[in-house]
C-alpha positions, 0 to 999 in steps of 0.5 A, a space after each residue: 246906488 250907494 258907495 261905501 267905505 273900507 271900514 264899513 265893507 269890513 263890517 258888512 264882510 267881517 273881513 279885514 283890509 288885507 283879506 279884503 285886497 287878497 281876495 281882490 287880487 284873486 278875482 273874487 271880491 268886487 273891485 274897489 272905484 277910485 273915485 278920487 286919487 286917495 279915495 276908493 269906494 264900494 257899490 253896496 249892491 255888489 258887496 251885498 251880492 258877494 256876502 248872498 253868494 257866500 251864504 248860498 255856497 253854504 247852504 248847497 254845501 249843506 245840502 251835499 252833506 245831506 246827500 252822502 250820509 
């Protein structure tokens, strides 16, 4: 299992940080670890599932289009 940093789930989401905590508290982004009292971290897999999911919800959307022409 590998953790990651803020910046680096930035990069992987293209989100910025405030993006990032909105979507937390929304129930739609995977919740951050504290993994010391100032230092949080992501599980990879979880953020990589988010962006999966993302990319799936695409392309159903596109499928629909599809559909109603």
């Amino acid at each position: 299992m590998k953790l990651l940093r803020l910046p680096q789930v930035k990069e992987l989401t293209q989100l910025s940080s405030a993006g990032i905590y909105r979507l937390i508290s929304q129930g739609k982004f995977p919740k951050q670890i504290k993994i010391a009292e100032r230092s949080s971290r992501w599980i990879e897999s979880e953020i990589m599932d988010f962006i999966t999911e993302k990319m799936e919800e695409r392309s159903w959307m596109d499928i629909n289009d599809i559909w109603t022409l």
